[in-house]
Biopython code that builds the backbone (N, CA, C, O; Angstrom):
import numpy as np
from Bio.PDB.StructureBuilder import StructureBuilder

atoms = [
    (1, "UNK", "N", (0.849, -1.181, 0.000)),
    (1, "UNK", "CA", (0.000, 0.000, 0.000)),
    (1, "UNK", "C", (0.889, 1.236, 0.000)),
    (1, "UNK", "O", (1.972, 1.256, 0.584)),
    (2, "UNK", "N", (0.321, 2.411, -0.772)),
    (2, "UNK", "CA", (1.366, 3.458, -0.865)),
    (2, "UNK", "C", (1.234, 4.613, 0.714)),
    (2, "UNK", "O", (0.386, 5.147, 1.430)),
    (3, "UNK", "N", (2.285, 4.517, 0.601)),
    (3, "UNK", "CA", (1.902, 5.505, 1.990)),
    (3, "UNK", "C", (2.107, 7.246, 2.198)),
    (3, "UNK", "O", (2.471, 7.929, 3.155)),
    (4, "UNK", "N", (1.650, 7.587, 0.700)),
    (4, "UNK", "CA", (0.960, 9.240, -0.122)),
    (4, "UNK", "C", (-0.188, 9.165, 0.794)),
    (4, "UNK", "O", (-0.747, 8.133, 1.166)),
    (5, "UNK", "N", (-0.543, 10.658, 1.187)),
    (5, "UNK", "CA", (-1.495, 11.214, 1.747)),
    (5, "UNK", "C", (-3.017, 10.293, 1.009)),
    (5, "UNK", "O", (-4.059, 9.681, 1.244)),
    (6, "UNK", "N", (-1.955, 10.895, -0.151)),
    (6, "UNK", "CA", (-3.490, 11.090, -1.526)),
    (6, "UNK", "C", (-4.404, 9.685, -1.552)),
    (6, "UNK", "O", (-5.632, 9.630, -1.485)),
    (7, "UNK", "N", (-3.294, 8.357, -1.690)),
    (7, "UNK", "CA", (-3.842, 7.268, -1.819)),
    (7, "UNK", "C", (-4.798, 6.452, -0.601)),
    (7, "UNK", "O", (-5.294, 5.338, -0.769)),
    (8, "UNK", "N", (-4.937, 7.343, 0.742)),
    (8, "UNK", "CA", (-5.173, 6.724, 1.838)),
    (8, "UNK", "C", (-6.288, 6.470, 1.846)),
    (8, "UNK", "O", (-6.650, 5.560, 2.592)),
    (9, "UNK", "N", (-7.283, 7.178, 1.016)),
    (9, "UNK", "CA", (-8.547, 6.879, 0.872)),
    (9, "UNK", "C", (-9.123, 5.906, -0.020)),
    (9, "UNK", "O", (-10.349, 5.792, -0.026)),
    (10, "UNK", "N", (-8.477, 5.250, -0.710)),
    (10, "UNK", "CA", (-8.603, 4.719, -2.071)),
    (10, "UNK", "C", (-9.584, 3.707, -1.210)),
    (10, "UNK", "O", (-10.810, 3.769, -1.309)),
    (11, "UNK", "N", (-8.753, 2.567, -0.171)),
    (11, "UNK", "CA", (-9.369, 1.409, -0.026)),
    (11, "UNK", "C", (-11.051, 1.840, 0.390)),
    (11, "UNK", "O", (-11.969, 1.201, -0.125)),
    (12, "UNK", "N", (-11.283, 2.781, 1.194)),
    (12, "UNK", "CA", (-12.759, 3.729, 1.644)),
    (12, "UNK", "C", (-13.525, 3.498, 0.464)),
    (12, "UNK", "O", (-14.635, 3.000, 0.651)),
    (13, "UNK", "N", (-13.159, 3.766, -0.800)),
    (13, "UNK", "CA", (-14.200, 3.914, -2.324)),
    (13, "UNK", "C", (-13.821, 2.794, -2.916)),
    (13, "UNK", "O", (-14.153, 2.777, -4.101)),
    (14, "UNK", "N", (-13.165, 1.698, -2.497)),
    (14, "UNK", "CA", (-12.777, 0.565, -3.453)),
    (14, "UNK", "C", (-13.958, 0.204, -3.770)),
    (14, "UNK", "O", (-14.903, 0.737, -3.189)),
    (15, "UNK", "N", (-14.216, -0.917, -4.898)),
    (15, "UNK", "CA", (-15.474, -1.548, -5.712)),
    (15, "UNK", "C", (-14.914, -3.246, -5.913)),
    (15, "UNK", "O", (-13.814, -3.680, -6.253)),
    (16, "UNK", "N", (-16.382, -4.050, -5.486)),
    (16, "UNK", "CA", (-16.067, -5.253, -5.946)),
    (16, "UNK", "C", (-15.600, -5.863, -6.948)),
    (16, "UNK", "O", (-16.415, -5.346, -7.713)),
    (17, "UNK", "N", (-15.030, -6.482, -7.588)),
    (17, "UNK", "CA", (-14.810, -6.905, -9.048)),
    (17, "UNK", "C", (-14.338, -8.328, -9.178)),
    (17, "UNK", "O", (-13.500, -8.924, -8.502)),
    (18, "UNK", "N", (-15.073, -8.747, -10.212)),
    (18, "UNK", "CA", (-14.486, -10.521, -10.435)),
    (18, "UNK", "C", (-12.742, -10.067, -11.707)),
    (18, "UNK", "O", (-12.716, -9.570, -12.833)),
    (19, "UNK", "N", (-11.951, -10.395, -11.077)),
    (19, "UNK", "CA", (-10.327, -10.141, -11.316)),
    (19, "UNK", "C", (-10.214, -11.974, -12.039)),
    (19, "UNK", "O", (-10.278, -12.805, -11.133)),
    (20, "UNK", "N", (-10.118, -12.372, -12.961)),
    (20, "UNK", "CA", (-9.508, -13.436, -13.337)),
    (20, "UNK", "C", (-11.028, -14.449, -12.189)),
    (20, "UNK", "O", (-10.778, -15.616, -11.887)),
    (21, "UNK", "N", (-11.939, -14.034, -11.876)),
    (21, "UNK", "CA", (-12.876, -15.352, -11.299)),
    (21, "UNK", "C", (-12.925, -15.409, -10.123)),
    (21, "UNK", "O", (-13.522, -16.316, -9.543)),
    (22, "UNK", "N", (-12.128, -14.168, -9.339)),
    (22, "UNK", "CA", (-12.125, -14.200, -7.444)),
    (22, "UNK", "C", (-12.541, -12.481, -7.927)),
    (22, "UNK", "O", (-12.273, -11.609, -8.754)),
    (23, "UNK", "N", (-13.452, -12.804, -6.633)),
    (23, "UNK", "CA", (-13.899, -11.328, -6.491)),
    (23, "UNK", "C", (-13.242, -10.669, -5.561)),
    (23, "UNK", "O", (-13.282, -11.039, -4.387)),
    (24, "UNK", "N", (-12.598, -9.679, -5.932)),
    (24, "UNK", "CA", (-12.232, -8.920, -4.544)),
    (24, "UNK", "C", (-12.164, -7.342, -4.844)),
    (24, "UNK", "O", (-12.233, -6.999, -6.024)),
    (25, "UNK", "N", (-12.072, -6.655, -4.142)),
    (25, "UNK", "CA", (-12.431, -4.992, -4.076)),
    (25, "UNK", "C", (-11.232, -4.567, -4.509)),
    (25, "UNK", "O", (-10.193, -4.722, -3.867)),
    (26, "UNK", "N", (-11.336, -3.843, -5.950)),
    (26, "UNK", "CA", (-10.120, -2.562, -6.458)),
    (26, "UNK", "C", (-10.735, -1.112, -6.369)),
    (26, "UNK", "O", (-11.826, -0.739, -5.937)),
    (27, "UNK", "N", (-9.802, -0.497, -6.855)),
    (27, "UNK", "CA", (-10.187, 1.288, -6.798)),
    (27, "UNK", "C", (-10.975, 1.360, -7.865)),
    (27, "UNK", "O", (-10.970, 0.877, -8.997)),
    (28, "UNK", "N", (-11.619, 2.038, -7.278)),
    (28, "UNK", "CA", (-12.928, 2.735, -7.860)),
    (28, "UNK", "C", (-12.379, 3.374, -9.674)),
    (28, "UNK", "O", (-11.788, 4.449, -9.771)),
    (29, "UNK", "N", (-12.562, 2.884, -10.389)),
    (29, "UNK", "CA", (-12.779, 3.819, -12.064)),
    (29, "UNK", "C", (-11.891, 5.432, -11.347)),
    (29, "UNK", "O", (-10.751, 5.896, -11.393)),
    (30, "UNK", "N", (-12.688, 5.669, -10.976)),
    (30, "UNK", "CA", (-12.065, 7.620, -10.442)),
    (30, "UNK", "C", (-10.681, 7.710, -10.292)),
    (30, "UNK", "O", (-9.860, 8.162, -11.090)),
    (31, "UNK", "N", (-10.416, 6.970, -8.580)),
    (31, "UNK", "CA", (-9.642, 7.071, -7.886)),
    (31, "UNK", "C", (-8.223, 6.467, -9.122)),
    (31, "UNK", "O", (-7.075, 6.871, -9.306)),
    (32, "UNK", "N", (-9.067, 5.323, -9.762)),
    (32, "UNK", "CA", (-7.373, 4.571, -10.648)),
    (32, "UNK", "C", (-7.320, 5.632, -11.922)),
    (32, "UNK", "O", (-6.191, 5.702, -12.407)),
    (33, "UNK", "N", (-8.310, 6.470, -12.560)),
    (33, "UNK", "CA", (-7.544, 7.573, -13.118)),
    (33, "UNK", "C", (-7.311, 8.792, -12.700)),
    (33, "UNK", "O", (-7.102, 9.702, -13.502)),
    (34, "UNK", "N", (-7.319, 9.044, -10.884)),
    (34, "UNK", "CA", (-6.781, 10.005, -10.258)),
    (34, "UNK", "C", (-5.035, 9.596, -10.425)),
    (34, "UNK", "O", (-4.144, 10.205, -11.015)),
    (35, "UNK", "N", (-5.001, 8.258, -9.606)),
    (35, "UNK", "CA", (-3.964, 7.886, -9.992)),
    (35, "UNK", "C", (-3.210, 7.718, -10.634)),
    (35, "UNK", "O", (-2.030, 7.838, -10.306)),
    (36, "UNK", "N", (-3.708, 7.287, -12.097)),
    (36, "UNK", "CA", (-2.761, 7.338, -13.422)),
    (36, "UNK", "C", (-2.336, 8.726, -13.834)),
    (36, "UNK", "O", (-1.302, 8.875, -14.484)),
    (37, "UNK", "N", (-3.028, 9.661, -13.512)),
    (37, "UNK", "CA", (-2.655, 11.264, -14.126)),
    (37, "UNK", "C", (-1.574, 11.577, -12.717)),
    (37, "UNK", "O", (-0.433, 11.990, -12.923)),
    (38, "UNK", "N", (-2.100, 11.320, -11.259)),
    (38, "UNK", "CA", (-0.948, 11.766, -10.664)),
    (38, "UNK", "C", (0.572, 11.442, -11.024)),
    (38, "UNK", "O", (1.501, 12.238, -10.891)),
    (39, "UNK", "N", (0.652, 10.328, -11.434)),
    (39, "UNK", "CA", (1.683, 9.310, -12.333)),
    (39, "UNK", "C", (2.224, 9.859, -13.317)),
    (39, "UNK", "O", (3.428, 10.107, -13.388)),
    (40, "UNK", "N", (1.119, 10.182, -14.452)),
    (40, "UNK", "CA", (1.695, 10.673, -15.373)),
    (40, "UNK", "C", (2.395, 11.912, -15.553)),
    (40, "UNK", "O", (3.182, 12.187, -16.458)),
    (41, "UNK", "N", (1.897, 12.881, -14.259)),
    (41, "UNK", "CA", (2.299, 14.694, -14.114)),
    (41, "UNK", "C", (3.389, 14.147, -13.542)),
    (41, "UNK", "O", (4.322, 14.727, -14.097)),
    (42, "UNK", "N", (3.900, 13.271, -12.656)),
    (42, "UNK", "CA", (5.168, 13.023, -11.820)),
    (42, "UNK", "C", (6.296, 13.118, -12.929)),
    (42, "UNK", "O", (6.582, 12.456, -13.926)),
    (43, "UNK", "N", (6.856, 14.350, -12.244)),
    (43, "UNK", "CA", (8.354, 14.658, -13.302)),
    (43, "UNK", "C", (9.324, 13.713, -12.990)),
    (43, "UNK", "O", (9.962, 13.477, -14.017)),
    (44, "UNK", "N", (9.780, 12.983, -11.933)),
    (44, "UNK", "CA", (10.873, 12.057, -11.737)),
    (44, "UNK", "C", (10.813, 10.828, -12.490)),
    (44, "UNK", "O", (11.794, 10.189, -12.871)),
    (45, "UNK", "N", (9.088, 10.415, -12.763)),
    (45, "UNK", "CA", (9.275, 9.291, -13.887)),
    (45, "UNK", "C", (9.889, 8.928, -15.150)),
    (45, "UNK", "O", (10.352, 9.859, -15.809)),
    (46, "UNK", "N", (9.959, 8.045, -15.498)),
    (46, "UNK", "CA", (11.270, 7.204, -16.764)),
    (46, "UNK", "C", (10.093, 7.969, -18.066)),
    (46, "UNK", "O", (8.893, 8.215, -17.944)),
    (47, "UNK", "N", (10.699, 8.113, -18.853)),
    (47, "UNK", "CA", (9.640, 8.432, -20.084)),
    (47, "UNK", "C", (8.715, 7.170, -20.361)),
    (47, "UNK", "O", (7.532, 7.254, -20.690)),
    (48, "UNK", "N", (9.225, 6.319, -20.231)),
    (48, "UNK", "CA", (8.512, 5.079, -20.814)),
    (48, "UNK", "C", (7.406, 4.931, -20.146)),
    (48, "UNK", "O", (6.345, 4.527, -20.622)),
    (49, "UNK", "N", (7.634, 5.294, -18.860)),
    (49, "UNK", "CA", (6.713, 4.698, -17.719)),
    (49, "UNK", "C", (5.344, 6.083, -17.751)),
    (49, "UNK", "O", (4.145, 5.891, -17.548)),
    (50, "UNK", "N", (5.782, 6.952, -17.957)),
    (50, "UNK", "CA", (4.948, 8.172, -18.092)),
    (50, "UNK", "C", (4.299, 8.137, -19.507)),
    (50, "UNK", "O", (3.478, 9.051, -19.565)),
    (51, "UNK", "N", (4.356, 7.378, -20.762)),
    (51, "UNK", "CA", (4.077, 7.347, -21.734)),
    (51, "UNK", "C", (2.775, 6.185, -21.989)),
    (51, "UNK", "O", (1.774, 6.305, -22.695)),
    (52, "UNK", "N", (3.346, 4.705, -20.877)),
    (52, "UNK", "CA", (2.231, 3.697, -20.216)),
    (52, "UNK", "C", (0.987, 4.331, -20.062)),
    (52, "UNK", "O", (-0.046, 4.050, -20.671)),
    (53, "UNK", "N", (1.164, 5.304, -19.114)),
    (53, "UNK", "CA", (0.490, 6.136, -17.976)),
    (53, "UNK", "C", (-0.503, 6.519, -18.610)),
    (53, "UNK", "O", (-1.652, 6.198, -18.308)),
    (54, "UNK", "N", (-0.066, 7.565, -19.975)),
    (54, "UNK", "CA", (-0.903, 8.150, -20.681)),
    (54, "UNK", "C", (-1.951, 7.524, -21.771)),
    (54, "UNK", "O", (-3.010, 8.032, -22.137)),
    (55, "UNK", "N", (-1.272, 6.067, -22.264)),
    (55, "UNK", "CA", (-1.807, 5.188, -22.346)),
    (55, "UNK", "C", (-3.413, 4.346, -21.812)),
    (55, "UNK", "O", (-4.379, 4.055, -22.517)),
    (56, "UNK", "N", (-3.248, 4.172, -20.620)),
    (56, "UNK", "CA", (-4.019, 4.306, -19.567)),
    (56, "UNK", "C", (-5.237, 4.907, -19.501)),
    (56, "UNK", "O", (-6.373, 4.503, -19.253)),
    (57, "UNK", "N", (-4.631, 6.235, -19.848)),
    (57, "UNK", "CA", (-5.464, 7.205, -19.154)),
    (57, "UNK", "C", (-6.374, 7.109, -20.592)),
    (57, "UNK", "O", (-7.584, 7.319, -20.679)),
    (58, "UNK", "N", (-5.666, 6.822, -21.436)),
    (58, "UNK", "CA", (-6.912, 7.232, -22.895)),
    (58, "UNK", "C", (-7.551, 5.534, -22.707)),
    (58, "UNK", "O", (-8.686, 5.170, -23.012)),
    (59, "UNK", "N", (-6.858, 4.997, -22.336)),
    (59, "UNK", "CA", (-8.133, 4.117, -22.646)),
    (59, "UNK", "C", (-9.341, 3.754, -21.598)),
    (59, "UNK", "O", (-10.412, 3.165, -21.741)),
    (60, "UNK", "N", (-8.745, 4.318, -20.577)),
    (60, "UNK", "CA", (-10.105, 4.366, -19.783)),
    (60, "UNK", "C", (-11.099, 5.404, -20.091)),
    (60, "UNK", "O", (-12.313, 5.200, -20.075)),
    (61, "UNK", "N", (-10.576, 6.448, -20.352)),
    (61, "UNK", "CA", (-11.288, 7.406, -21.322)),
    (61, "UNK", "C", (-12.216, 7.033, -22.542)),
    (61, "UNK", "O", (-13.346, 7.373, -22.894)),
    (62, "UNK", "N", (-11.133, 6.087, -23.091)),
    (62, "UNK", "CA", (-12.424, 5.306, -24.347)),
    (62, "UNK", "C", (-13.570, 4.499, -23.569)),
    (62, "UNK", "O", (-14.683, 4.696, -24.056)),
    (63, "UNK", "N", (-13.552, 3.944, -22.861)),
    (63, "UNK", "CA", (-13.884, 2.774, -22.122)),
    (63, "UNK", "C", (-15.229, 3.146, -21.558)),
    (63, "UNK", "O", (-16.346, 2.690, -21.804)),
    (64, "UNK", "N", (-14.735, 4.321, -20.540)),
    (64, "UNK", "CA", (-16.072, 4.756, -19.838)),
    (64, "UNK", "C", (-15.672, 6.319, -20.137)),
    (64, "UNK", "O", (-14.823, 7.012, -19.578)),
    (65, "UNK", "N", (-16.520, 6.621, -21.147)),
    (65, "UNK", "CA", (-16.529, 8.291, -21.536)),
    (65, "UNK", "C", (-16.980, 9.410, -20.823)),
    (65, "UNK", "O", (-16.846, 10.506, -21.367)),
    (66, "UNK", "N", (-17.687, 9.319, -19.274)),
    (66, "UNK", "CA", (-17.887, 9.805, -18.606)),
    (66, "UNK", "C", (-16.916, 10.253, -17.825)),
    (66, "UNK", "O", (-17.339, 11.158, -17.106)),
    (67, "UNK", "N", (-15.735, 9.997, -17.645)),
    (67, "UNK", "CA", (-14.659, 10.249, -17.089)),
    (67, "UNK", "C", (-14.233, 11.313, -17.866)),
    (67, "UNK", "O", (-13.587, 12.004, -17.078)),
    (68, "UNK", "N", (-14.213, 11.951, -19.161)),
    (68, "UNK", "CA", (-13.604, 12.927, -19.976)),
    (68, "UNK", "C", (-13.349, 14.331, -19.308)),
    (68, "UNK", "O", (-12.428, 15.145, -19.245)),
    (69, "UNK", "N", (-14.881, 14.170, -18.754)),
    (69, "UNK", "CA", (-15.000, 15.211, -18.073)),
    (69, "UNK", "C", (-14.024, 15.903, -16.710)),
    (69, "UNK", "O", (-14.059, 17.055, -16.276)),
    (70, "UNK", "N", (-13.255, 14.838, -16.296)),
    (70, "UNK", "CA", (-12.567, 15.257, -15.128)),
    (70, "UNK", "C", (-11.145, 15.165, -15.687)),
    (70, "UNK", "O", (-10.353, 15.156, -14.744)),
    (71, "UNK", "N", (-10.662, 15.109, -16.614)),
    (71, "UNK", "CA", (-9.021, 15.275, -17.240)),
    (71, "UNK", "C", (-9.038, 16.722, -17.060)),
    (71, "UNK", "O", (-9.959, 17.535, -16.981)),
    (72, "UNK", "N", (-7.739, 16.823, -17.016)),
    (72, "UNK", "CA", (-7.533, 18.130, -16.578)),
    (72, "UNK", "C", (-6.880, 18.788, -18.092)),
    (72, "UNK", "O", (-5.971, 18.202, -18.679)),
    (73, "UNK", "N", (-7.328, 19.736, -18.472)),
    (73, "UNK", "CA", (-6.723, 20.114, -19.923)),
    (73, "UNK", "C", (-6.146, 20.296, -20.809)),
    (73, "UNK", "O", (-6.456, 20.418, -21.994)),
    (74, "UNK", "N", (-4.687, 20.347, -19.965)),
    (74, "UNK", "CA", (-3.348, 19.603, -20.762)),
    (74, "UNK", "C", (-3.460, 18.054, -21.253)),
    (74, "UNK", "O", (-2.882, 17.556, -22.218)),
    (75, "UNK", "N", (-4.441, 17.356, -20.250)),
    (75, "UNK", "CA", (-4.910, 15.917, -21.057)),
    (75, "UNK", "C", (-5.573, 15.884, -22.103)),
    (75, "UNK", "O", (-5.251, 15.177, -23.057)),
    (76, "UNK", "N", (-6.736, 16.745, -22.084)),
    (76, "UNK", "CA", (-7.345, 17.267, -23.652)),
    (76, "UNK", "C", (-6.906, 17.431, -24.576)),
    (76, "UNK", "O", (-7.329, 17.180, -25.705)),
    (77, "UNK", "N", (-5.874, 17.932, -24.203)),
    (77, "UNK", "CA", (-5.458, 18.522, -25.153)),
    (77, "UNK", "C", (-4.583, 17.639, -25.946)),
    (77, "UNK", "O", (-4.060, 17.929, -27.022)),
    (78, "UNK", "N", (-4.475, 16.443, -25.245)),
    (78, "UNK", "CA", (-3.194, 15.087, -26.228)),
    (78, "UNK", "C", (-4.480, 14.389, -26.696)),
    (78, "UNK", "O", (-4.850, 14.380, -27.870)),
    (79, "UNK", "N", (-5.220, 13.723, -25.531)),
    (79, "UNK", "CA", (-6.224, 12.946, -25.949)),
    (79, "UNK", "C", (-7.856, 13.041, -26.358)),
    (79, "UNK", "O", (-8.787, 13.752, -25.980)),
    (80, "UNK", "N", (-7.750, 12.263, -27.050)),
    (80, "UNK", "CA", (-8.943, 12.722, -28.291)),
    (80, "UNK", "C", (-10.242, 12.414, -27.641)),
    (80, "UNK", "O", (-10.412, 11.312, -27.118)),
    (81, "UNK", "N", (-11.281, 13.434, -27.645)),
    (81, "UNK", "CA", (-12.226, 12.867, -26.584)),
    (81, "UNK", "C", (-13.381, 11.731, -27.430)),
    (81, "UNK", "O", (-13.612, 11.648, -28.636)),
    (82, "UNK", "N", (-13.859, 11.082, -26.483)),
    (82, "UNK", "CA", (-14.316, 9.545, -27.033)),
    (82, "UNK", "C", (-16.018, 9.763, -27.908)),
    (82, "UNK", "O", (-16.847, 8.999, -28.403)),
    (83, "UNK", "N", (-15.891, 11.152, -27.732)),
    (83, "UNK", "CA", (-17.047, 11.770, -28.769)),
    (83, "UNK", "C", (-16.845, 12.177, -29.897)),
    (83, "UNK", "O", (-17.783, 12.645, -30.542)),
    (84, "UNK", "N", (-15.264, 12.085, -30.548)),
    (84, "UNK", "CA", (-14.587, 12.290, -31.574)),
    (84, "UNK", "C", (-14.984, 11.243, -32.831)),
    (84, "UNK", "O", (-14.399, 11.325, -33.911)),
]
sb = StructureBuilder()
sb.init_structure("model")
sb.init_model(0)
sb.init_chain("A")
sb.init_seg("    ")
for serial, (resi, resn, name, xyz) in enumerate(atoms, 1):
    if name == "N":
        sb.init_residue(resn, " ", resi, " ")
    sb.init_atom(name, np.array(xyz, "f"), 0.0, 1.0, " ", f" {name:<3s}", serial, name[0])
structure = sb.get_structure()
């Protein structure tokens, strides 16, 4: 578990999910693309790993398009919104 302020709440909003056929509770849709953008703004990361990130972030974006709405606008501005 990370021990960031930010992440302390995650397990509080976790959601059930069948993972490979065992159900057990991950982060909430939100919280895992709060996370992936905190990730991706992190300047100390490897390019590669920040490039994953952004990865990520668009395809949860494709995925569930309701999320578009909370990228912050420098994300807009790379990724194409899923109403495109």
């Amino acid at each position: 578990m990370s021990t960031e302020q930010v992440y302390q709440e995650f397990p509080s909003r976790s959601v059930a999910a069948d993972v490979h056929g065992i159900l057990m509770r991950v982060a909430s849709l939100e919280d895992t693309l709060d996370g992936k953008i905190r990730a991706w703004k992190d300047a100390t990361r490897r390019q590669s790993k920040k490039l994953k990130d952004l990865g990520d972030i668009a395809r949860l974006v494709e995925s569930y398009p309701d999320l578009w709405e909370t990228l912050p606008d420098e994300l807009k501005a790379i990724i194409e919104s899923p109403e495109s």
